[in-house]
DSSP file (Angstrom, degrees, kcal/mol; ACC not computed):
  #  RESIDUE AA STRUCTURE BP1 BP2  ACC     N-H-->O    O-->H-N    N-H-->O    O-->H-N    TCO  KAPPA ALPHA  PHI   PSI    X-CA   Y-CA   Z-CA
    1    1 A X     >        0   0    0      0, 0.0     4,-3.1     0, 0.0     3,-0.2   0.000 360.0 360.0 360.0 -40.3    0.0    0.0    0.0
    2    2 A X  H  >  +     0   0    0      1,-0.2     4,-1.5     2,-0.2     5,-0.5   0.844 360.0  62.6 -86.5  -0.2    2.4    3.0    1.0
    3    3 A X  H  > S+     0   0    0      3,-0.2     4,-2.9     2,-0.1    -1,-0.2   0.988 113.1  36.7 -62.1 -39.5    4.6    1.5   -2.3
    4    4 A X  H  > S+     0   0    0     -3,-0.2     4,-1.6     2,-0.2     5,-0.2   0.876 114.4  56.6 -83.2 -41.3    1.1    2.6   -4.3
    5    5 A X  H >X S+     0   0    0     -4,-3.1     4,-2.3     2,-0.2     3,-1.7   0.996 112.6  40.5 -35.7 -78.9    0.7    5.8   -2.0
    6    6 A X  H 3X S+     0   0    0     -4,-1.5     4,-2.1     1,-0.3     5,-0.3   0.934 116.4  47.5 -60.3 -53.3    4.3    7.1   -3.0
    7    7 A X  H 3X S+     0   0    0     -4,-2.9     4,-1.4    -5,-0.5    -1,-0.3   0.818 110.6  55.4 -63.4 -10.4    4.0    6.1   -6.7
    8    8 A X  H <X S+     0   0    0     -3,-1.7     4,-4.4    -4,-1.6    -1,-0.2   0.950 113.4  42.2 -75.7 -42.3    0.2    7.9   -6.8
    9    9 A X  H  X S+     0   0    0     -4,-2.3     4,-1.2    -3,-0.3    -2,-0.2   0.800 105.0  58.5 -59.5 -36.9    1.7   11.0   -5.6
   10   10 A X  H  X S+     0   0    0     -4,-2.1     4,-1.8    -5,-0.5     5,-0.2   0.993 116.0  41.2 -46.1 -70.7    4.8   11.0   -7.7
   11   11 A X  H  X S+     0   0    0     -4,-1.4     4,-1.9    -5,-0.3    -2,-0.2   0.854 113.5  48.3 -69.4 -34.6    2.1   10.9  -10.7
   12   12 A X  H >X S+     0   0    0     -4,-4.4     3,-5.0     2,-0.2     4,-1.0   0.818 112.9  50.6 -56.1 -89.8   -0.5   13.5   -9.4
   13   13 A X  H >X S+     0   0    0     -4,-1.2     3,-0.7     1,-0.4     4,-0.7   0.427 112.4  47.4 -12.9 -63.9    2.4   15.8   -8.7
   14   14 A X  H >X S+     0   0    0     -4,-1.8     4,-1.5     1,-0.4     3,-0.5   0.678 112.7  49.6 -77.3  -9.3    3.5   15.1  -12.2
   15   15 A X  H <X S+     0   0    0     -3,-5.0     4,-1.2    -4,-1.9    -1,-0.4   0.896 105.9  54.2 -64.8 -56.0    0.0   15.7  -13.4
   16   16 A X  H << S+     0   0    0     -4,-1.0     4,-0.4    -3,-0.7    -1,-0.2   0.544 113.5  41.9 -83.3  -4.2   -0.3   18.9  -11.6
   17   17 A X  H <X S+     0   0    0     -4,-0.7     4,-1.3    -3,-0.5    -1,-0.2   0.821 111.0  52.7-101.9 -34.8    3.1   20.5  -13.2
   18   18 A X  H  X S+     0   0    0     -4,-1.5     4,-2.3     2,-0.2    -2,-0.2   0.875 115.9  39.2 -59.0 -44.6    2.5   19.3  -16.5
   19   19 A X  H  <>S+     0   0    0     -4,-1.2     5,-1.8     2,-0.2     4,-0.2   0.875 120.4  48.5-103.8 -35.5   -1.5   21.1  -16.5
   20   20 A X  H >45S+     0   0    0     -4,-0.4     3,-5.8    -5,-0.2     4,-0.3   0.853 113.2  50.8 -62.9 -86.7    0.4   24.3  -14.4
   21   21 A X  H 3<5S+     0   0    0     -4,-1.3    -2,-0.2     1,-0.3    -3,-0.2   0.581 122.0  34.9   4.3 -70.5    3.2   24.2  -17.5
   22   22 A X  T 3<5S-     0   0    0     -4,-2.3    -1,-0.3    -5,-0.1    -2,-0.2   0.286 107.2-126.0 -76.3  10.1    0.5   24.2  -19.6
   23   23 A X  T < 5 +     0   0    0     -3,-5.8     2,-0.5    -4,-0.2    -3,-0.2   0.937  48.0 157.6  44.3  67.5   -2.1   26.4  -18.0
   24   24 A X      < -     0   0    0     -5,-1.8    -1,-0.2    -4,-0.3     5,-0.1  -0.799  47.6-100.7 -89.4 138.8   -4.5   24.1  -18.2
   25   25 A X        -     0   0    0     -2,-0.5     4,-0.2    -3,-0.1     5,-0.1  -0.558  15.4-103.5 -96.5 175.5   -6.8   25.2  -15.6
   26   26 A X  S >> S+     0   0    0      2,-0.2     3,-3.1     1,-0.2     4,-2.9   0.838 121.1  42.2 -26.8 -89.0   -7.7   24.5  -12.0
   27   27 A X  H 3> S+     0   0    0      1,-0.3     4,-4.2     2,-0.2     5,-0.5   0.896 107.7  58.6  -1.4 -90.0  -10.9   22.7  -13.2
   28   28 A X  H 3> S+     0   0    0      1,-0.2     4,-0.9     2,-0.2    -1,-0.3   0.748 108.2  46.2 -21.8 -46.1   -9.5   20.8  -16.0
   29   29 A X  H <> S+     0   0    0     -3,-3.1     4,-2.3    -4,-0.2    -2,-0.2   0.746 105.3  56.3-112.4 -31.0   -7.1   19.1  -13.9
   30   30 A X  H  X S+     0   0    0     -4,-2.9     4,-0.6     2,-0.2     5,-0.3   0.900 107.2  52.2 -61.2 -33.3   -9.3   18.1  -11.1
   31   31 A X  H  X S+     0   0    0     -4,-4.2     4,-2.2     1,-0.3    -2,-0.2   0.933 107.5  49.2 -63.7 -45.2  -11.5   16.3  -13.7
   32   32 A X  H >X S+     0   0    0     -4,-0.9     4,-0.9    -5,-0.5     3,-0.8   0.995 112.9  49.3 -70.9 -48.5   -8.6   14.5  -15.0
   33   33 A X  H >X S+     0   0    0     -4,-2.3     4,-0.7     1,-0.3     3,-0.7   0.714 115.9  47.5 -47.5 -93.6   -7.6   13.5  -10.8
   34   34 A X  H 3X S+     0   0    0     -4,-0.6     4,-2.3     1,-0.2    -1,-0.3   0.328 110.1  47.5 -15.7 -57.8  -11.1   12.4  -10.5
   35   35 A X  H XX S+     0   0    0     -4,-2.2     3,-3.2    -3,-0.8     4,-1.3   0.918 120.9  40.9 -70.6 -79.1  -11.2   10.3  -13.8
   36   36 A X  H <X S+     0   0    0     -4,-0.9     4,-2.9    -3,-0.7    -1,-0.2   0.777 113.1  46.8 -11.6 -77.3   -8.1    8.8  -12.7
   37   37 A X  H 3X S+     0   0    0     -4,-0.7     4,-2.3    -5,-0.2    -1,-0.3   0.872 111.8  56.5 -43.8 -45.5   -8.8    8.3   -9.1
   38   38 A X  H <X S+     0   0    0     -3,-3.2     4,-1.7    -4,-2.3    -2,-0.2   0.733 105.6  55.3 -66.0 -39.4  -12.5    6.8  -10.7
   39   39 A X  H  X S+     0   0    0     -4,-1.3     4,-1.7    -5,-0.3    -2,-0.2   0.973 110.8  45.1 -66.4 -54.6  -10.3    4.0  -12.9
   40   40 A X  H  < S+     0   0    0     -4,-2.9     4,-0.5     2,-0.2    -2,-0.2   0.858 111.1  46.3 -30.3 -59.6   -8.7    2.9  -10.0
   41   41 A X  H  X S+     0   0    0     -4,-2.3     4,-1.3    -5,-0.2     3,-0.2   0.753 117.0  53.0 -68.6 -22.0  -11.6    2.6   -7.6
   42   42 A X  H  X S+     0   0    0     -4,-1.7     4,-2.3     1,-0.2    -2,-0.2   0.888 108.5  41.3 -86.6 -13.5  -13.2    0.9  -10.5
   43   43 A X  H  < S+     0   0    0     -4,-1.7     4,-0.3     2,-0.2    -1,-0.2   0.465 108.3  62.1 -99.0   4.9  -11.0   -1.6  -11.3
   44   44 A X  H >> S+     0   0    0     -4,-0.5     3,-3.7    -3,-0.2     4,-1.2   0.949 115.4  40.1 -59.9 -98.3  -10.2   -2.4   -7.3
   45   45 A X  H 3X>S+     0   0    0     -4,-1.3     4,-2.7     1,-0.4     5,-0.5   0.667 108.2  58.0 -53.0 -47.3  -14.0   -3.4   -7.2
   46   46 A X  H 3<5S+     0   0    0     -4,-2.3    -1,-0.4     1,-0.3    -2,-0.2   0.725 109.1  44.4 -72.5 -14.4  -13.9   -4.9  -10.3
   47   47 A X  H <>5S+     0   0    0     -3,-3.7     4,-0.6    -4,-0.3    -2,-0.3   0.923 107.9  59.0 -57.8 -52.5  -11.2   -7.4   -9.1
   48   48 A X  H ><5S+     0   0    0     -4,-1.2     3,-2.6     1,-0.3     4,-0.3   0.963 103.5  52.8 -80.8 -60.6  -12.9   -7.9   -5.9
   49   49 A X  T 3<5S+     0   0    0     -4,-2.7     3,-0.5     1,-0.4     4,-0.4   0.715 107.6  53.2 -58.5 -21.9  -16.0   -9.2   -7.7
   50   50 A X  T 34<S+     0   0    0     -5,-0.5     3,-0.4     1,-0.2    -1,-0.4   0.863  97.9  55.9 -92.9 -12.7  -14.2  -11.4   -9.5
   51   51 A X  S << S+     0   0    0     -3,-2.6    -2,-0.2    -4,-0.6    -1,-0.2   0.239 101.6  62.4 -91.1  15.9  -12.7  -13.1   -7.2
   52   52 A X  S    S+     0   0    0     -3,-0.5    -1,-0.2    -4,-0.3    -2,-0.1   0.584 101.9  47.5 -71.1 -29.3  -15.9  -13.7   -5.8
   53   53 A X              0   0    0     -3,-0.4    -2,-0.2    -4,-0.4    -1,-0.1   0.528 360.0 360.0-104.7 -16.9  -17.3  -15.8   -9.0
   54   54 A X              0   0    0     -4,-0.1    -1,-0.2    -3,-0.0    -2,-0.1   0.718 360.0 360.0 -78.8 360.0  -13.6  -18.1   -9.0
């Protein structure tokens, strides 16, 4: 877990200089965390539920 902690933060971070670099706004960049953050939790769940069915 804190191995996935430090590599999530490494990549937000890089997220959040890359969309400042680019002025991408405020907005913009939360919607990409979210999406992100939303691929994860779904694919967590969707593991879980499968290992229900083996």
């Amino acid at each position: 877990m804190e191995q996935m902690v430090r590599s999530l933060t490494r990549h937000f971070t890089a997220i959040n200089r890359l969309c400042e670099a680019l002025a991408i706004p405020d907005e913009i960049n939360q919607e990409i965390a979210e999406g992100v953050i939303a691929l994860i939790h779904n694919s967590a769940v969707q593991k879980i539920q499968a290992d229900d069915f083996e």
